[in-house]
C-alpha positions in Angstrom: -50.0 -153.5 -52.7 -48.3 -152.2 -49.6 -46.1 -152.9 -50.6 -34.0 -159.2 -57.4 -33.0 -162.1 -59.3 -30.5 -163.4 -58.1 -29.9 -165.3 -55.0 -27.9 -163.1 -52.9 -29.0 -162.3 -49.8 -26.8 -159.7 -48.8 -27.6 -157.1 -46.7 -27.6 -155.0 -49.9 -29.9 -156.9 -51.9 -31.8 -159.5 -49.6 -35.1 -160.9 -51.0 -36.1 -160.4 -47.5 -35.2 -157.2 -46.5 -38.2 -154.7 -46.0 -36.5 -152.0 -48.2 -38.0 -151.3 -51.9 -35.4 -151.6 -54.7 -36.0 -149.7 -58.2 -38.1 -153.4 -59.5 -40.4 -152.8 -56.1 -40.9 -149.4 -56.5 -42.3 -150.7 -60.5 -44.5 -153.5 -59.6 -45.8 -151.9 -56.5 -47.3 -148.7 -59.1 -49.0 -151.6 -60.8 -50.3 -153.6 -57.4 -51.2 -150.5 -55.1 -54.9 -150.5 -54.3 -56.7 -147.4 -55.2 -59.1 -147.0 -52.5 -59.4 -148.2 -48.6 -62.0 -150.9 -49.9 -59.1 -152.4 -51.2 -56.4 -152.0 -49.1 -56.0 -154.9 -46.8 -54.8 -155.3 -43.6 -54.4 -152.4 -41.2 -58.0 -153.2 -40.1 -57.6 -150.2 -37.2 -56.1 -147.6 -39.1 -58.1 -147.7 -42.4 -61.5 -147.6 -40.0 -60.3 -144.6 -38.6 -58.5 -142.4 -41.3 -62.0 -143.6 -43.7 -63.8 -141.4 -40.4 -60.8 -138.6 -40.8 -61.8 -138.5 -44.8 -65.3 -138.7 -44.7 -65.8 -135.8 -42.8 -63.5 -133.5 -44.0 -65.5 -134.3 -47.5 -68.9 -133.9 -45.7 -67.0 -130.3 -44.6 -66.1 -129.6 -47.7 -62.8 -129.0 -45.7 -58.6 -130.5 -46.4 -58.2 -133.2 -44.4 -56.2 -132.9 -41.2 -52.2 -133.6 -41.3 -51.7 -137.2 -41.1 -49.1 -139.3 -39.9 -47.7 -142.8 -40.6 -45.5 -144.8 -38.8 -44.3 -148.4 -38.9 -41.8 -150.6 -40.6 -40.8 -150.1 -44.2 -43.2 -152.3 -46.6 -45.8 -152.3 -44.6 -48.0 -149.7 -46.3 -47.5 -146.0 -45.9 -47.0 -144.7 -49.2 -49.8 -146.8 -50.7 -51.8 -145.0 -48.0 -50.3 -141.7 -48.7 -51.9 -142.2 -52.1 -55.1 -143.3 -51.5 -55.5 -140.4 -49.2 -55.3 -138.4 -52.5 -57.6 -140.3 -54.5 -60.2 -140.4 -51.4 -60.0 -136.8 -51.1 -60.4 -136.2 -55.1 -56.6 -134.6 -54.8 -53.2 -134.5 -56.3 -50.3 -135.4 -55.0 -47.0 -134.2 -54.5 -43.9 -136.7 -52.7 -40.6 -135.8 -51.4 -38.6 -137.0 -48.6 -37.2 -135.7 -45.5 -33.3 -136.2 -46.8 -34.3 -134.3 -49.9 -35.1 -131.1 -47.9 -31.8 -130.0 -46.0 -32.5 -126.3 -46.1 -35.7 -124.3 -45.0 -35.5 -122.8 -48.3 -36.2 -126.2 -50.3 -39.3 -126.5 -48.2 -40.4 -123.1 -48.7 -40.0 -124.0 -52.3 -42.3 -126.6 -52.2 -45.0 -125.4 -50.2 -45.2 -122.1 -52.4 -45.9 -124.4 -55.6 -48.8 -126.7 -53.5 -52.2 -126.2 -54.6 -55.1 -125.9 -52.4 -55.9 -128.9 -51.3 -53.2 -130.8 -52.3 -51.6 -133.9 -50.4 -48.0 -133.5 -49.4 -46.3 -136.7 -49.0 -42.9 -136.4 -46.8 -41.1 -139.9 -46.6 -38.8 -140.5 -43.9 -39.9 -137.2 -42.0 -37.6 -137.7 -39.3 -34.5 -137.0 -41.4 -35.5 -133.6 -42.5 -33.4 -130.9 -41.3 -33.8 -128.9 -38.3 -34.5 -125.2 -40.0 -37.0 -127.1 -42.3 -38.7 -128.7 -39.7 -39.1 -125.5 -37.8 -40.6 -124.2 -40.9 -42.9 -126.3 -41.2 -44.6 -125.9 -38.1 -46.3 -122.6 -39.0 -46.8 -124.3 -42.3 -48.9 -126.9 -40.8 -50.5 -125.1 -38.4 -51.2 -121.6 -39.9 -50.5 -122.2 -43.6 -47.8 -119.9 -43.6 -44.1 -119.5 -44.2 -41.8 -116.2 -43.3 -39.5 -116.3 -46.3 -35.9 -114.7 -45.1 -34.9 -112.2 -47.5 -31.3 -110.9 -46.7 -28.6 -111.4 -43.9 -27.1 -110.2 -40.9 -28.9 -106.9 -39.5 -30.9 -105.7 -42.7 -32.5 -109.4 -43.2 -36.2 -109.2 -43.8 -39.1 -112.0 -42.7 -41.6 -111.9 -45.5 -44.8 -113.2 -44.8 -45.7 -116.0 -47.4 -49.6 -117.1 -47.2 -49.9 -120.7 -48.4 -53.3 -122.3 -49.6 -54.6 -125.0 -47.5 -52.8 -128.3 -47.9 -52.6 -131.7 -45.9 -49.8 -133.4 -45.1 -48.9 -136.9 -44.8 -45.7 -137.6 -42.9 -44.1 -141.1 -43.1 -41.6 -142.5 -40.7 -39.5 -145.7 -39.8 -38.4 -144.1 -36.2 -41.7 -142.2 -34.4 -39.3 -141.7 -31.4 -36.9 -139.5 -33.2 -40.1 -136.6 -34.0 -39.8 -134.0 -32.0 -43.0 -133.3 -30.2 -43.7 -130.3 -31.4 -43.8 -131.0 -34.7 -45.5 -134.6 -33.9 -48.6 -132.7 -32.0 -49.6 -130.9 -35.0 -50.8 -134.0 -36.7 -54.1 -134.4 -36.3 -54.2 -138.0 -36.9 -51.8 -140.6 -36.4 -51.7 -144.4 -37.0 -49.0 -147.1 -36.7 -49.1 -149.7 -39.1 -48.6 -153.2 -37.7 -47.2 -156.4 -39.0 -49.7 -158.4 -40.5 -50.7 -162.1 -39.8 -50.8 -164.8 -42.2 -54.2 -164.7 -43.1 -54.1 -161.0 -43.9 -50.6 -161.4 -46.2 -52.2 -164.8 -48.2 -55.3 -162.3 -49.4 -52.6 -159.8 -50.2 -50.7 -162.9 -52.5 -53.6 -164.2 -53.7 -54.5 -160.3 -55.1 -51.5 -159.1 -56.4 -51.1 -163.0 -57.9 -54.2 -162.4 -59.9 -52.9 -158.7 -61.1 -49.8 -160.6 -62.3 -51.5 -163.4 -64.0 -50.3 -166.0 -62.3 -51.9 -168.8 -61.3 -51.9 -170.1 -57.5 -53.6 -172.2 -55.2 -54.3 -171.7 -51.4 -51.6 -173.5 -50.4 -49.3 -171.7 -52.3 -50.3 -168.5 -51.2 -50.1 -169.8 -48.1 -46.5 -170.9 -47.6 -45.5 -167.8 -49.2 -46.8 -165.9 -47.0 -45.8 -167.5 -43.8 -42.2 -166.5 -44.9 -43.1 -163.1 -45.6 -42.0 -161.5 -42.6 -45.2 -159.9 -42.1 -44.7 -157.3 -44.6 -46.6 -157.2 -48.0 -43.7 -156.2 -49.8 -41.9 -159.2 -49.3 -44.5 -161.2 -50.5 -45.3 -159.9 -53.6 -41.5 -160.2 -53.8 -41.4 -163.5 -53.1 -44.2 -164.0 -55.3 -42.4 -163.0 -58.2 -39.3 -165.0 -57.2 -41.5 -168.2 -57.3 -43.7 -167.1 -60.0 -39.9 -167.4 -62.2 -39.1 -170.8 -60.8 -43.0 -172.1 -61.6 -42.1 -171.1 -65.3 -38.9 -172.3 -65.7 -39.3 -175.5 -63.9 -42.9 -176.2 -63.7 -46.3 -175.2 -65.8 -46.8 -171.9 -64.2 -48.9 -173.6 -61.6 -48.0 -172.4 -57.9 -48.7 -175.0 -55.3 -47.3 -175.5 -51.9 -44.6 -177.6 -53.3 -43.4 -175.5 -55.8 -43.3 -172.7 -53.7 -41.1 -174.1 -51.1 -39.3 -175.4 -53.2 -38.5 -172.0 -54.9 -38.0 -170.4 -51.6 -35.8 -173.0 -51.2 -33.6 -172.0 -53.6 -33.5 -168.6 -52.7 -32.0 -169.8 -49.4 -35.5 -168.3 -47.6 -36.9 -171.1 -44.8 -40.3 -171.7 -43.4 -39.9 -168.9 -40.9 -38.7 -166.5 -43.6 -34.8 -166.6 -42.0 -32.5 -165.8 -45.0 -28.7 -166.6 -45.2 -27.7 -164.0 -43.1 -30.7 -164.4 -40.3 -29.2 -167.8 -40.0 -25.3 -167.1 -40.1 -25.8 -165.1 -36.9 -28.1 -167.9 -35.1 -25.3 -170.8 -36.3 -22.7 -168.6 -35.0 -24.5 -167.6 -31.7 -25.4 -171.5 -31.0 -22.3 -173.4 -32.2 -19.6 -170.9 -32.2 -21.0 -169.7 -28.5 -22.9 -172.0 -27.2 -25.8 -169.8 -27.6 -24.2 -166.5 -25.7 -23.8 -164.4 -24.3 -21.4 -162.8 -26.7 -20.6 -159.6 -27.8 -22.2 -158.0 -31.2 -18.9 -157.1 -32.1 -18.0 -160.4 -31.8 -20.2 -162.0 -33.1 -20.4 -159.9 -36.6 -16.4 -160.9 -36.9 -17.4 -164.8 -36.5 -19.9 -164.4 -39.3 -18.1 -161.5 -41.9 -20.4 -159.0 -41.4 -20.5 -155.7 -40.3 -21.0 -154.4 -36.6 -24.4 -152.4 -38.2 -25.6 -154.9 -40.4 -26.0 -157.2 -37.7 -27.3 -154.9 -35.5 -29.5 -152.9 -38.1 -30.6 -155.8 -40.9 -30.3 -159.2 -39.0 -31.3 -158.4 -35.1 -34.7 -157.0 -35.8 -36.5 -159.5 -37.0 -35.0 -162.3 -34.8 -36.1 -160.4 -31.8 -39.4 -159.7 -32.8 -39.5 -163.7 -33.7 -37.9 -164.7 -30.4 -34.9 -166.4 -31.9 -32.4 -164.3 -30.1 -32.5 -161.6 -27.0 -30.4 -158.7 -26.3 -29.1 -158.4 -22.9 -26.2 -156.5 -21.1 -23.7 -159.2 -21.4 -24.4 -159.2 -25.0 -26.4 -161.6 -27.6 -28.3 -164.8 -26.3 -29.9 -167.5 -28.5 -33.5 -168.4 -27.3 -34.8 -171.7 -26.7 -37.1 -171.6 -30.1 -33.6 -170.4 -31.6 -31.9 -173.7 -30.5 -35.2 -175.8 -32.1 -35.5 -173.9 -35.1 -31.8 -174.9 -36.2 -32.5 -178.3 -35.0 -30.0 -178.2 -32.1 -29.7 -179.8 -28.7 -28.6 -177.0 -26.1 -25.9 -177.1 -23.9 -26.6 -178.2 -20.1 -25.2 -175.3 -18.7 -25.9 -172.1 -21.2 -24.9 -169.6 -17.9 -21.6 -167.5 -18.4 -20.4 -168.6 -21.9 -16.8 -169.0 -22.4 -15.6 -166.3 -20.0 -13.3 -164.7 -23.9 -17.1 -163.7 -25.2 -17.9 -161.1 -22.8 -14.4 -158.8 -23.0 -15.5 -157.8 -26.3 -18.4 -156.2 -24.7 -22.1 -155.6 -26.2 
């Protein structure tokens, strides 16, 4: 769909992190939906781009450049793909880290056939002479090759046949604008709600021959994250416990207590999610305290508590960045099961000279 077995939830290998390892990238070949009728979720975005498709086929036209932004797992290669299919077109995929000189583009776009669907993961990392490149790629489907250096180098004029592109990307902020204009479409892909991640178990459940019930589908999807590939993760994860200590049967027991297990509670907080909350509440009283600080007390990187942990407990409302540093929530204090302090104010007075 849009889319480890062990029990570490590092920030390598967390069954809750939003990244696809090598199993992912196999099981999501096998779960991806084929057409838009399929694809769930993304209500918005698949009305629109199906109006995008439609009449470029009615034109007998490529479609226009499309492009894809939102949270790894949520979708944007599956949609890359179906783009394809929709348009009765191959497709080639690359990613912006793989192109770090104008010529590798050039060599890319010289091999596309007309038509085709270009799909450039992480666009935002590609480097600056490719990017520039590929502005007169999108727009005139054209590329001066650079033959030579110093005074006697030579532009020639390479005409390319009529491609789309789909570019993909974690960080819309870091596009440049010119390069972000001359998309004709562009869609962010959302979270999705409960409802919308149960149909996606339920689907992927019955591609994988497992048996489950509503309310199995159900608590696994209300620790999902709002991301489709963590579910069908987690799916397998408790699909491997139903076998090996049930009948195969996945029921709203079983499932929690697989998830269990895996260390992954009923708001989909891993090991590492709640390190940093314990620390914050009990170490600190709930905050404010520095990140630095506060990645020492739980023995983990600066980044990885800043870049894998803080995300997703800000967008929950567990935890809020301020100036003076980290600060637990309310709903952070009653999801650990803890009474706050009185006075949560200033902190300790030590917590802020480490600084934010």
């Amino acid at each position: 769909m849009n889319w480890d077995d062990t029990t570490d939830t590092s920030a390598g290998e967390r069954l809750v992190g939003p990244v696809a390892d090598r199993e992912d990238q196999a099981v999501e070949a096998a779960l991806r939906p084929k057409d838009l009728g399929e694809f769930i979720g993304q209500e918005k975005v698949r009305e629109q781009l199906d109006l995008v498709l439609r009449a470029a086929r009615a034109r007998g036209a490529t479609a226009d450049h499309v492009l894809l932004s939102g949270a790894p797992g949520l979708g944007k290669t599956t949609l890359s793909m179906i783009i394809a299919a929709e348009m009765g077109a191959p497709i080639r995929i690359t990613s912006g880290p793989a192109i770090q000189h104008a010529g590798d583009l050039a060599a890319i776009l010289s091999s596309l056939q007309e038509g085709e669907v270009l799909f450039l993961d992480e666009i935002h990392r590609m480097s600056r002479p490719a990017e520039e490149m590929l502005y007169m790629a999108m727009e005139d489907f054209r590329v001066d090759v650079i033959v030579g250096k110093g005074p006697g180098a030579t532009a020639i004029p390479l005409e390319l046949p009529p491609f789309t592109l789909v570019g993909a990307t974690t960080r819309a902020g870091l596009l440049p604008p010119p390069l972000r204009d001359r998309f004709g479409f562009t869609a962010h892909m959302e979270f999705y709600e409960p409802a919308e991640l149960q149909r996606v178990v339920h689907r992927s459940a019955s591609l994988l021959d497992v048996e489950i019930d509503t309310d199995g589908a159900a608590e696994i999807a209300g620790r999902s994250r709002g991301t489709p590939r963590i579910a069908n993760r987690l799916l397998r994860r408790v699909r491997d416990y139903a076998q090996v200590k049930a009948d195969g049967v996945i029921n709203r027991e079983i499932a929690a207590a697989a998830l269990a297990v895996y260390e992954v509670d009923a708001r989909g907080l891993d090991r590492l999610d709640r390190a940093v909350l314990e620390a914050l509440l009990k170490l600190f009283g709930g905050g404010p305290v520095g990140l630095s600080t506060l990645a020492v007390a739980v023995g983990e990187e600066r980044e990885t508590v800043e870049e894998v942990a803080e995300p997703f407990l800000v967008r929950e409302g567990l935890l809020a960045r301020t100036p003076r540093g980290r600060v637990a929530t309310p709903a952070a204090w009653a999801h650990l099961g803890l009474t706050p302090p009185r006075s949560q104010g200033g902190g300790n007075g030590q917590q802020d000279l480490f600084g934010a």
